[in-house]
N, CA, C and O atoms as a GROMACS GRO file, in nm:
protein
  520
    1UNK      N    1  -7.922   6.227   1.265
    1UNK     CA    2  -7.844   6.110   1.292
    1UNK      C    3  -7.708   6.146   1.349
    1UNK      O    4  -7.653   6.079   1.436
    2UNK      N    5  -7.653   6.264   1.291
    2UNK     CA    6  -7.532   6.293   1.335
    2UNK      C    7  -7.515   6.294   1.499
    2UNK      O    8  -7.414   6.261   1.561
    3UNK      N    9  -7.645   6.341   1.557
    3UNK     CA   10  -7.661   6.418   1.699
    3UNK      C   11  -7.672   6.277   1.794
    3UNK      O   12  -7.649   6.261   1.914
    4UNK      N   13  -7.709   6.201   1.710
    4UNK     CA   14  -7.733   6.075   1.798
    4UNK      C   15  -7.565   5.999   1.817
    4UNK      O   16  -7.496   5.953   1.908
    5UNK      N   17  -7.559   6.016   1.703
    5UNK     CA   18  -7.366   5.992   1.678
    5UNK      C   19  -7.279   6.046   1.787
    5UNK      O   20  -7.190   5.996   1.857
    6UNK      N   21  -7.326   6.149   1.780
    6UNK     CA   22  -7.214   6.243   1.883
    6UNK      C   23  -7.237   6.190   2.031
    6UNK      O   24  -7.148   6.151   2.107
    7UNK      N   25  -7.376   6.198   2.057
    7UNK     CA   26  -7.377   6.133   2.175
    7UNK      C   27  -7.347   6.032   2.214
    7UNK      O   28  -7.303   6.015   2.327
    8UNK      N   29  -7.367   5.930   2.119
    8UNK     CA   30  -7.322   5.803   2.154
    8UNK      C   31  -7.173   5.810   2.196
    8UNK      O   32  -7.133   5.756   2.299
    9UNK      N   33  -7.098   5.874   2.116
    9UNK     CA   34  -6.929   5.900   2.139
    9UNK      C   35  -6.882   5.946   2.295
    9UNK      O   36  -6.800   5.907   2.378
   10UNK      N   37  -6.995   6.068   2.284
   10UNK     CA   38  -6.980   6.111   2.451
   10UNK      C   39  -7.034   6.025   2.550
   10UNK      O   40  -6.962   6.017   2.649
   11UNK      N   41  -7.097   5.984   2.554
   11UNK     CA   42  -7.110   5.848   2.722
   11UNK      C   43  -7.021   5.738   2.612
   11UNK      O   44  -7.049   5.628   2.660
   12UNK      N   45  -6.948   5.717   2.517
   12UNK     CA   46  -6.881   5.593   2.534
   12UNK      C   47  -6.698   5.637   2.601
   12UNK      O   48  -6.620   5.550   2.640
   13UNK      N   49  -6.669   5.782   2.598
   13UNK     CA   50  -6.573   5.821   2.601
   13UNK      C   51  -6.572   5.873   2.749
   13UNK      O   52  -6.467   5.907   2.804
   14UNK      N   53  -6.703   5.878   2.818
   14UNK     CA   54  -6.753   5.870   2.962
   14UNK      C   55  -6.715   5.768   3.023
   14UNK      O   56  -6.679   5.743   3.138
   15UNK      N   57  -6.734   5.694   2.896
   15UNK     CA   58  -6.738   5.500   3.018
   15UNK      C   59  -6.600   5.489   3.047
   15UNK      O   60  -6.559   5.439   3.152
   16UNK      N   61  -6.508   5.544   2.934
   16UNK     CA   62  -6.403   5.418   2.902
   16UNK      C   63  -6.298   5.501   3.004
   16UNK      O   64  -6.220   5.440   3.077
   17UNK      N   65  -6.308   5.695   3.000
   17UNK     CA   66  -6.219   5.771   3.104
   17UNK      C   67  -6.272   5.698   3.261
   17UNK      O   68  -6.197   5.688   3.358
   18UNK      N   69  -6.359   5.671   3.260
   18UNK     CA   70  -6.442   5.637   3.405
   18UNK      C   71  -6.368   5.470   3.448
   18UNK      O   72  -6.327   5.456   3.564
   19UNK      N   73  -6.359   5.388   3.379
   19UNK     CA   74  -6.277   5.274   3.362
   19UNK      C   75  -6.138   5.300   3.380
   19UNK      O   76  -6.088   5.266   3.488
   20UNK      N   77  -6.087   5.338   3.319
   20UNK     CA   78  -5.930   5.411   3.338
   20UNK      C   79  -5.887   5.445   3.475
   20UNK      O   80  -5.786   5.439   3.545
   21UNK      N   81  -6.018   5.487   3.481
   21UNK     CA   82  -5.937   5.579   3.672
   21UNK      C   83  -5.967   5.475   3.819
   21UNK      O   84  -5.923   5.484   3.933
   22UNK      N   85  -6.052   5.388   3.760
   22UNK     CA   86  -6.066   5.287   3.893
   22UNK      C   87  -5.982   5.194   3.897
   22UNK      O   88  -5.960   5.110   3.810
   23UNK      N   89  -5.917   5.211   4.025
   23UNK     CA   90  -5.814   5.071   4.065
   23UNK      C   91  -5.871   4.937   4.040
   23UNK      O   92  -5.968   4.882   4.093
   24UNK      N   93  -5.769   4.885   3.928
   24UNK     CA   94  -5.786   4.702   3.910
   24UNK      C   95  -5.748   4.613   4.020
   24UNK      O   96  -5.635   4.574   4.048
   25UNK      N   97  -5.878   4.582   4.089
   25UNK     CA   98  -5.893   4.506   4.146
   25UNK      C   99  -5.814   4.349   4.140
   25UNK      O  100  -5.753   4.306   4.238
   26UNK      N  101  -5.820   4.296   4.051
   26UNK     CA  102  -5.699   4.235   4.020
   26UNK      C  103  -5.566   4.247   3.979
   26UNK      O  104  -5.497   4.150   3.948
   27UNK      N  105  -5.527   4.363   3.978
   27UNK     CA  106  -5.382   4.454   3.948
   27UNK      C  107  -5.264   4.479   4.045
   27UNK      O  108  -5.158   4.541   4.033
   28UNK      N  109  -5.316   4.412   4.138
   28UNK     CA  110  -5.186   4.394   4.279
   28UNK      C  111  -5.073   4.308   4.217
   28UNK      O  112  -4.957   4.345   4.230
   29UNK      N  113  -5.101   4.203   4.157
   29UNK     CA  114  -4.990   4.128   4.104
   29UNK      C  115  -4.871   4.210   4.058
   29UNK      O  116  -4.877   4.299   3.973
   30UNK      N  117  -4.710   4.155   4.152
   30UNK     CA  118  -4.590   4.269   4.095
   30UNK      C  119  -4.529   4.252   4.232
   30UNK      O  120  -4.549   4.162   4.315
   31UNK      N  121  -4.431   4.381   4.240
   31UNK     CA  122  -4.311   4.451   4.286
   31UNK      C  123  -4.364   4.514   4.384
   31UNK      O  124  -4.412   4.607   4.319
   32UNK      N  125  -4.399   4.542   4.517
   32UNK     CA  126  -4.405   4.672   4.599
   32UNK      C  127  -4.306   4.720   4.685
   32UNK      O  128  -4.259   4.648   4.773
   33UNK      N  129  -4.269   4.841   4.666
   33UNK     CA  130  -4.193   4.880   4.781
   33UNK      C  131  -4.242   4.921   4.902
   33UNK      O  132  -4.246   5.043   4.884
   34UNK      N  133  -4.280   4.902   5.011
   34UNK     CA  134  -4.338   4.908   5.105
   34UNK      C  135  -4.215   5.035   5.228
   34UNK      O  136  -4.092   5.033   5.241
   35UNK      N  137  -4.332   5.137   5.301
   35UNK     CA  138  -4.272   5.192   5.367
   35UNK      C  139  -4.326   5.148   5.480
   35UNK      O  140  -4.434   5.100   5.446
   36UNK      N  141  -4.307   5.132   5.638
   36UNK     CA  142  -4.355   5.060   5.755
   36UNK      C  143  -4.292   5.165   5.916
   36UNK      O  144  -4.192   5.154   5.987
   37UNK      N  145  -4.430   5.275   5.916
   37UNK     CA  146  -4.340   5.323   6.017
   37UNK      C  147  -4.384   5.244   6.134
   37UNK      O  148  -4.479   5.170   6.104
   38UNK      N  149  -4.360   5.238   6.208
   38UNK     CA  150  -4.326   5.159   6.345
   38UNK      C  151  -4.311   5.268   6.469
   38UNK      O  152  -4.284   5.389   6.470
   39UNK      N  153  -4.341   5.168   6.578
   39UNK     CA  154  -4.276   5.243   6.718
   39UNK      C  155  -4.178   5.294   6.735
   39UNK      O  156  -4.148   5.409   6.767
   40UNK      N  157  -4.113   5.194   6.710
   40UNK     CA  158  -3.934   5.185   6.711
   40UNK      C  159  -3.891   5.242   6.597
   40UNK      O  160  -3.768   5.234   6.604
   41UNK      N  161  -3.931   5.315   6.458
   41UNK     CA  162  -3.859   5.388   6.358
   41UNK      C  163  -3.949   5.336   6.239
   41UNK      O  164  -4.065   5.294   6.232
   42UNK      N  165  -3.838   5.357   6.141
   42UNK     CA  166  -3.904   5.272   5.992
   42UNK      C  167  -3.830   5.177   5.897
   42UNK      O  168  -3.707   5.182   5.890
   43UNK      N  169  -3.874   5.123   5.852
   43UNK     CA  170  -3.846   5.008   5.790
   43UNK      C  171  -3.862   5.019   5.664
   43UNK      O  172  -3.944   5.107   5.640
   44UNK      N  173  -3.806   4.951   5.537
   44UNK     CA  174  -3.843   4.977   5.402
   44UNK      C  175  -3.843   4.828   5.308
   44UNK      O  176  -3.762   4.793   5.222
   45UNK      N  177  -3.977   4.751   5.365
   45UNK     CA  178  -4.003   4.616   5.333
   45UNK      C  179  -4.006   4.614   5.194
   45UNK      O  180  -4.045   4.719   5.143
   46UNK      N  181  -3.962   4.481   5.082
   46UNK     CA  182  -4.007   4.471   4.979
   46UNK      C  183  -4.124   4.366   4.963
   46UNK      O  184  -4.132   4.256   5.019
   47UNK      N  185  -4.199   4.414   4.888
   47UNK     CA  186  -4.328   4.301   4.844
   47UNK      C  187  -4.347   4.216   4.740
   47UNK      O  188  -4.276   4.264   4.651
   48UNK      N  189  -4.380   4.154   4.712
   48UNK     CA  190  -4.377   4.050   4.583
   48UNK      C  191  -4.503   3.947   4.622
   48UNK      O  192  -4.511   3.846   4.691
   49UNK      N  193  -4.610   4.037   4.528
   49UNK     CA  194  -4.742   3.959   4.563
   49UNK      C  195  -4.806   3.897   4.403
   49UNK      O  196  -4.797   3.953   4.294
   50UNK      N  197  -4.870   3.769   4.432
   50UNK     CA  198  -4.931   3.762   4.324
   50UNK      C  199  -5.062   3.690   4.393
   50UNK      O  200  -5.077   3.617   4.491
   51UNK      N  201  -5.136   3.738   4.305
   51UNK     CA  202  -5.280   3.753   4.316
   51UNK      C  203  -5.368   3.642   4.187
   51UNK      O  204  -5.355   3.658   4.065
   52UNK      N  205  -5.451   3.536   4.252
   52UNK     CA  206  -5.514   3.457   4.191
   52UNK      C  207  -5.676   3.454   4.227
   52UNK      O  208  -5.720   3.387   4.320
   53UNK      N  209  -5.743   3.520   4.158
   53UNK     CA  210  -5.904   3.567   4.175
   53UNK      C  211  -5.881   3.668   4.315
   53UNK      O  212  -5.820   3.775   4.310
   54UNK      N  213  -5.951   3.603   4.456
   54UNK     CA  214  -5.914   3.696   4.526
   54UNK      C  215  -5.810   3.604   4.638
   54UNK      O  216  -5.861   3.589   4.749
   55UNK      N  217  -5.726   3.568   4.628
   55UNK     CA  218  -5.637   3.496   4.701
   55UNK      C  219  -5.464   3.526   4.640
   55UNK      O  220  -5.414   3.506   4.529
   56UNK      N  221  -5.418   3.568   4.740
   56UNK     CA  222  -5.292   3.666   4.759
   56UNK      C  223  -5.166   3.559   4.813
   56UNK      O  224  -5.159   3.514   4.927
   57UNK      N  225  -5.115   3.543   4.753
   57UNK     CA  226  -4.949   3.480   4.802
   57UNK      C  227  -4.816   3.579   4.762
   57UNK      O  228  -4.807   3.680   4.693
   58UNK      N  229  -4.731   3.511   4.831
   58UNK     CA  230  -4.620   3.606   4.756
   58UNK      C  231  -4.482   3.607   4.901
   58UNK      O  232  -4.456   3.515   4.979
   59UNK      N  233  -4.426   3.728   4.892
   59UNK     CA  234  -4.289   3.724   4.970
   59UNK      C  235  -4.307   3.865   5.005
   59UNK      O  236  -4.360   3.948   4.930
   60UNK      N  237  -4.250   3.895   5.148
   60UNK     CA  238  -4.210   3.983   5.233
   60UNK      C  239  -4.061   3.922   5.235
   60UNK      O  240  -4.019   3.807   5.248
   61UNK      N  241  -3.984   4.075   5.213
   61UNK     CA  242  -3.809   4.076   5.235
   61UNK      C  243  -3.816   4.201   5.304
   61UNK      O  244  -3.880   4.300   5.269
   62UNK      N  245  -3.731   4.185   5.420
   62UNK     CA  246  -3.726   4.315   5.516
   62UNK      C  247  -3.561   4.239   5.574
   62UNK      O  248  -3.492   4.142   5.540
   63UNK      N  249  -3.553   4.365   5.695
   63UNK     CA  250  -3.433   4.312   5.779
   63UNK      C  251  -3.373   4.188   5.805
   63UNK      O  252  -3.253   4.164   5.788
   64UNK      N  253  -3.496   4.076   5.865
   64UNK     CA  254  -3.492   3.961   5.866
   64UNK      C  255  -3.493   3.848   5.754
   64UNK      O  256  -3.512   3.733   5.796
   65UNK      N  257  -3.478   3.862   5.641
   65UNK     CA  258  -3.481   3.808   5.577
   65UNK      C  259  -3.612   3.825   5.477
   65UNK      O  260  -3.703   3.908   5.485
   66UNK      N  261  -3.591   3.712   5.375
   66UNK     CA  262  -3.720   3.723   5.314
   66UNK      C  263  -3.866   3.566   5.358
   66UNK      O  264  -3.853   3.445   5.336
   67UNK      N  265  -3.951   3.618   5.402
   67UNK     CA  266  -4.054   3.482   5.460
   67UNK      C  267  -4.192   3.499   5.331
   67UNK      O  268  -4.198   3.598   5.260
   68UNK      N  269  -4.283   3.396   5.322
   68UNK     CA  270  -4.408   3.408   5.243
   68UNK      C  271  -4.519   3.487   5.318
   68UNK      O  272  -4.540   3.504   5.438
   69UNK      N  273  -4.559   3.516   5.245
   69UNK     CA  274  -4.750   3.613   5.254
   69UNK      C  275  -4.828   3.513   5.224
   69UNK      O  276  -4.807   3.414   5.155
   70UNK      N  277  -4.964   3.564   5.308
   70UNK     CA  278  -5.068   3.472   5.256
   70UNK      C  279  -5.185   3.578   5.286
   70UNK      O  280  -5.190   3.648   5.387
   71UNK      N  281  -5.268   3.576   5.192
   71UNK     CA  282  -5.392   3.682   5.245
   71UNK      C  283  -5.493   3.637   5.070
   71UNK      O  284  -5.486   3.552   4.981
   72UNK      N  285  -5.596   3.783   5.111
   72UNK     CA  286  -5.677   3.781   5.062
   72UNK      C  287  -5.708   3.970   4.980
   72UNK      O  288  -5.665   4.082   5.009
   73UNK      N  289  -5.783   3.928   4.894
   73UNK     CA  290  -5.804   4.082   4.852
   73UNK      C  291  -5.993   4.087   4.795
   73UNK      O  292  -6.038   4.010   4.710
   74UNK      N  293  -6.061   4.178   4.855
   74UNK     CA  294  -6.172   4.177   4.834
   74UNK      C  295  -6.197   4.368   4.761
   74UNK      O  296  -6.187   4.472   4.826
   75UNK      N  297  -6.224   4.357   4.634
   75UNK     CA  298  -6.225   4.444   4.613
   75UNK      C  299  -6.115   4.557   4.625
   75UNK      O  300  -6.005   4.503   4.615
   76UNK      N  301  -6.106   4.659   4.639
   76UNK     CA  302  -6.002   4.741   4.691
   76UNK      C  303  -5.926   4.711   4.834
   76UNK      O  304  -5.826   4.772   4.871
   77UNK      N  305  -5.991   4.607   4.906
   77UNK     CA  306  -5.944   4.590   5.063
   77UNK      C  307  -5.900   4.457   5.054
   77UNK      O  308  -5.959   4.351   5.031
   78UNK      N  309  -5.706   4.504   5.095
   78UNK     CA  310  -5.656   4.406   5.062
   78UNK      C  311  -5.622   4.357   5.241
   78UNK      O  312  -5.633   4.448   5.323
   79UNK      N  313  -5.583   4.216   5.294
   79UNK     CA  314  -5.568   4.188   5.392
   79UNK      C  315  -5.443   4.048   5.369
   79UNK      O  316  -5.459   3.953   5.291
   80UNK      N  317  -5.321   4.070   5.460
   80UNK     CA  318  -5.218   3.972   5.436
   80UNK      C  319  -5.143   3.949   5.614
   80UNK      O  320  -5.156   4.016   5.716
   81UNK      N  321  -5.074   3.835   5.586
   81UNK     CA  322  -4.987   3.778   5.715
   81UNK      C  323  -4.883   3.727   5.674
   81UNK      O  324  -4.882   3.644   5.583
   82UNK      N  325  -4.780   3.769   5.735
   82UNK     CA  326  -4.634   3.666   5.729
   82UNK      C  327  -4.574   3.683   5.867
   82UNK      O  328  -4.562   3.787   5.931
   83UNK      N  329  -4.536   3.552   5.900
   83UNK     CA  330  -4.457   3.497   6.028
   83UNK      C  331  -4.327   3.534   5.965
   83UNK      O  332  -4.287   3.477   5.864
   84UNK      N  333  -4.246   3.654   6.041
   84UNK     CA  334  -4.101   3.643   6.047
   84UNK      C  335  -4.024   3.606   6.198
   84UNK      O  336  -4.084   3.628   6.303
   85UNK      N  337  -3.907   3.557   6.196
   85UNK     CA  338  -3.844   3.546   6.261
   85UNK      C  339  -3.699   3.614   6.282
   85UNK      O  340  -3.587   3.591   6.235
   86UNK      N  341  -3.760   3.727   6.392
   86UNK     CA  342  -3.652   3.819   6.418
   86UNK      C  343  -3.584   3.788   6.573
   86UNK      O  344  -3.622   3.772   6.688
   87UNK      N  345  -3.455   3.792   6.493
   87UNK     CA  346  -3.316   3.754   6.640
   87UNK      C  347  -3.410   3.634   6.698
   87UNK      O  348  -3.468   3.668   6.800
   88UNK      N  349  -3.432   3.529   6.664
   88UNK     CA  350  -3.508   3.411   6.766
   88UNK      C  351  -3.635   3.450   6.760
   88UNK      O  352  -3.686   3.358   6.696
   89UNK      N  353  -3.701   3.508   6.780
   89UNK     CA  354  -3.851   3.534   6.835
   89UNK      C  355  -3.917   3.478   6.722
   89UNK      O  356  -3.858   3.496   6.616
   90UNK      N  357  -4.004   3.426   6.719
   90UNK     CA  358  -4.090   3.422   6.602
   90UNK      C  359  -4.232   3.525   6.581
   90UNK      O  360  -4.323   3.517   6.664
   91UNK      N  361  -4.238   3.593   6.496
   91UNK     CA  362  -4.336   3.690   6.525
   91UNK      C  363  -4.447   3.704   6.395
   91UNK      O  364  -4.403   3.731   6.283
   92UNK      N  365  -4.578   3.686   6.413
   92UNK     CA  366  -4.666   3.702   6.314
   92UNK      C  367  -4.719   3.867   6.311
   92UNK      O  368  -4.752   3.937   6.407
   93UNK      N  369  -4.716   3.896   6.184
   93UNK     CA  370  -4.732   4.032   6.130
   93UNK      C  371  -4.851   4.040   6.037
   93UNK      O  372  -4.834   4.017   5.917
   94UNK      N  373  -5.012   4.081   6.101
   94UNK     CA  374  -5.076   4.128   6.035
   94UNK      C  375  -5.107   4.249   5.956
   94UNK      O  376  -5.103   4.345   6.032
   95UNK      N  377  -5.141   4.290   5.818
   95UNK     CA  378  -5.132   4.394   5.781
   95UNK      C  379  -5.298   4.404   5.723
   95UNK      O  380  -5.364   4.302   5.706
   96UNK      N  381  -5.344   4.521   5.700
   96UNK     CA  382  -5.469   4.583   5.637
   96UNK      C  383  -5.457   4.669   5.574
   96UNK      O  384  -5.415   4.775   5.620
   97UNK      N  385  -5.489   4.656   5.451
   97UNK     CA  386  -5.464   4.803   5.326
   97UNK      C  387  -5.559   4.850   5.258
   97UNK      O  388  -5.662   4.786   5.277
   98UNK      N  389  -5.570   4.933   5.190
   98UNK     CA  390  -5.657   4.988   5.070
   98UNK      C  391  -5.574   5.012   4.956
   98UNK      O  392  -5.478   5.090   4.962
   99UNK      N  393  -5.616   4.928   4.820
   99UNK     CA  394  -5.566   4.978   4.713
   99UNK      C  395  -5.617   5.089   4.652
   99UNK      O  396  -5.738   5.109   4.660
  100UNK      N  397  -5.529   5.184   4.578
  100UNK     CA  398  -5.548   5.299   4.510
  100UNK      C  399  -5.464   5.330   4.418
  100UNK      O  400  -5.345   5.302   4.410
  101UNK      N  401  -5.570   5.425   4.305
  101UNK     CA  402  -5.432   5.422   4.194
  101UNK      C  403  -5.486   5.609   4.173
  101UNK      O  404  -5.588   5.675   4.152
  102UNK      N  405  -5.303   5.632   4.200
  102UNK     CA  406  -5.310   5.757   4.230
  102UNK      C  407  -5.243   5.819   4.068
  102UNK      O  408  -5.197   5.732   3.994
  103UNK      N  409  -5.240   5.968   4.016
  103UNK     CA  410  -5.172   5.980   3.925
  103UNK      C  411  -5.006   5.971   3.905
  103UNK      O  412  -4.939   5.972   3.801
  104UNK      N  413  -4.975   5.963   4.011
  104UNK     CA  414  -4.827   5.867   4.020
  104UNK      C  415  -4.832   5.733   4.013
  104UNK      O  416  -4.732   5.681   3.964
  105UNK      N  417  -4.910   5.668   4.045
  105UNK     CA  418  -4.882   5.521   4.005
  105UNK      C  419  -5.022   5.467   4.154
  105UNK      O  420  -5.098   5.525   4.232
  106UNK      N  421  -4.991   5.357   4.126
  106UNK     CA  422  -5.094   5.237   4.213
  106UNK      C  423  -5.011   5.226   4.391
  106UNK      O  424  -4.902   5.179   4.426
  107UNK      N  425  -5.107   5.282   4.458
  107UNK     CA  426  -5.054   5.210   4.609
  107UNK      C  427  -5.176   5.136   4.700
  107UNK      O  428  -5.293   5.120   4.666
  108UNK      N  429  -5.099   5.087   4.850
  108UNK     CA  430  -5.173   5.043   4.899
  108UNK      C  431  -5.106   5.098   5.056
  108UNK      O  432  -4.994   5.084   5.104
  109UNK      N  433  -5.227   5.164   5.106
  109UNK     CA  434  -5.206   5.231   5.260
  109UNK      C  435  -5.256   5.164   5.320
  109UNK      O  436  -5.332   5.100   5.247
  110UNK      N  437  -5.267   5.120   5.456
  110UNK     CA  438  -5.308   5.066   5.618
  110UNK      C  439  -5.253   5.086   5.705
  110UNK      O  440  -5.174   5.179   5.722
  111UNK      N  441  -5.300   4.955   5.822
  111UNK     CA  442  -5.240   4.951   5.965
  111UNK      C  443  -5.198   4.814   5.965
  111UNK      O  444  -5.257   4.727   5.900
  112UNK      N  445  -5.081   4.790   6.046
  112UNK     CA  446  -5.049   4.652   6.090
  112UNK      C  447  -5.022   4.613   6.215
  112UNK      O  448  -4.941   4.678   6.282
  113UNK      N  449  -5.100   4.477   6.275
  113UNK     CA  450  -5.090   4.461   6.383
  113UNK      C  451  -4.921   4.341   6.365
  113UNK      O  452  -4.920   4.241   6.292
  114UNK      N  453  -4.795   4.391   6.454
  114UNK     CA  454  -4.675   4.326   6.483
  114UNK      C  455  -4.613   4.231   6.608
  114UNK      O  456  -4.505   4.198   6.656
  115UNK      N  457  -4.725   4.215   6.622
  115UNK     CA  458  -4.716   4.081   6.748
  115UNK      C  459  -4.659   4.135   6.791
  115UNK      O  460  -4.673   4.251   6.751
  116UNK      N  461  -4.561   4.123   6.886
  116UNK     CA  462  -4.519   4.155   7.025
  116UNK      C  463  -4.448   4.293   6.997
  116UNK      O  464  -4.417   4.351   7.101
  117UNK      N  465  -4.414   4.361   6.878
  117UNK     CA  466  -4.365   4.469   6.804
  117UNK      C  467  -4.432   4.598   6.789
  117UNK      O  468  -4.384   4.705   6.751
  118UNK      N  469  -4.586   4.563   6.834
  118UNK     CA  470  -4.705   4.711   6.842
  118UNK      C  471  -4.736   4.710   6.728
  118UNK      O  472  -4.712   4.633   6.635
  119UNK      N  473  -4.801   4.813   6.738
  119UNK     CA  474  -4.871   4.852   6.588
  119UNK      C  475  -4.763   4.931   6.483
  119UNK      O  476  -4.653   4.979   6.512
  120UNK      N  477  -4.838   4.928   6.338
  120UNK     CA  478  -4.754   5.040   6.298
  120UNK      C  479  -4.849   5.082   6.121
  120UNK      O  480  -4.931   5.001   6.077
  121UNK      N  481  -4.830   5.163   6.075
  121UNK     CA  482  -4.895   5.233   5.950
  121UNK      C  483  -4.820   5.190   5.859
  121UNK      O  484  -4.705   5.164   5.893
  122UNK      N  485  -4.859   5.170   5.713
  122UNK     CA  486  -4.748   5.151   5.606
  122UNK      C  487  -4.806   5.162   5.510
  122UNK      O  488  -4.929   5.156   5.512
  123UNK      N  489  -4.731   5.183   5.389
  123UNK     CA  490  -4.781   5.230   5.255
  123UNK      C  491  -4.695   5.206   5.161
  123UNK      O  492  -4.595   5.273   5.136
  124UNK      N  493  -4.744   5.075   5.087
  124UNK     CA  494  -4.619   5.045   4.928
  124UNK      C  495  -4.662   5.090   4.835
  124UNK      O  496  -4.783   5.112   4.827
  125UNK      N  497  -4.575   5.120   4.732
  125UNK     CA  498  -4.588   5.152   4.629
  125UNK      C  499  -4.505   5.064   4.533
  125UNK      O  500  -4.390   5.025   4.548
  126UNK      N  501  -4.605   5.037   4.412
  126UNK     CA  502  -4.581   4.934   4.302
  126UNK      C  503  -4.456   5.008   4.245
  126UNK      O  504  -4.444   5.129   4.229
  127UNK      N  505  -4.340   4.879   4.210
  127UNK     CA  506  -4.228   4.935   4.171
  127UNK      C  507  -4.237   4.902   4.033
  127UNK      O  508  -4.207   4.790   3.990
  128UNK      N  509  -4.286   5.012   3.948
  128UNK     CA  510  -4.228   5.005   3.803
  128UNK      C  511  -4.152   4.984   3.678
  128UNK      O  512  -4.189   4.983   3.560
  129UNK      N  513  -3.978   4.958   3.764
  129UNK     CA  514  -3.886   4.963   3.726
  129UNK      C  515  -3.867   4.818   3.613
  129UNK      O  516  -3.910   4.709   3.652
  130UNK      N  517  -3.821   4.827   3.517
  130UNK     CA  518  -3.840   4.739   3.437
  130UNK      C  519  -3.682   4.620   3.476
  130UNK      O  520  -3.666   4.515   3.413
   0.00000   0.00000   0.00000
């Protein structure tokens, strides 16, 4: 009986390390600090997303001010838009990410298409700070 004991302990202590290490899919909700390199240089956007099943709202604050997000998150693949308006122009900013939770903490890497601004790569990281 003991042997059956033990095993049971080992695949339950299998499951639960195996649980631990996969990114929560619903765990975007929070703080991101976002890095955004660009054509033209880099940028250091803040994020503020909250997440309801798989539907994403929230705030982008960058140079221009701060405007709303609207997107979606399917699984680890998260997808968002916000219209800012820089110096006059009005410009819509698509982004595409992957969530991941690294042993430093939870991020999310992609590409973003910047309307008349080109493309550019970016990668936030959840701000912890209490």
């Amino acid at each position: 009986m003991s042997r059956v004991l033990a095993a049971l302990l080992v695949i339950t202590g299998a499951t639960v390390a195996t649980a631990q290490q996969a990114p929560a899919a619903t765990g975007i909700t929070g703080k991101w600090q976002m890095t955004l390199e660009m054509e033209v240089g880099t940028s250091s956007p803040v994020l503020v997303f909250k997440q309801e099943a798989d539907k994403l709202t929230g705030t982008y604050t960058g140079r221009y001010g701060e405007y709303p997000l609207v997107g979606k998150i399917d699984g680890k693949k998260v997808e968002f838009v916000v219209t800012i308006n820089a110096e006059g122009t009005e410009t819509r900013m698509a982004f595409t990410g992957e969530l991941t939770t690294t042993p430093t903490g939870d991020v999310v890497r992609g590409g973003a298409e910047l309307g008349g601004m080109g493309q550019a790569t970016w990668l936030a990281k959840r701000d912890i700070k209490k």
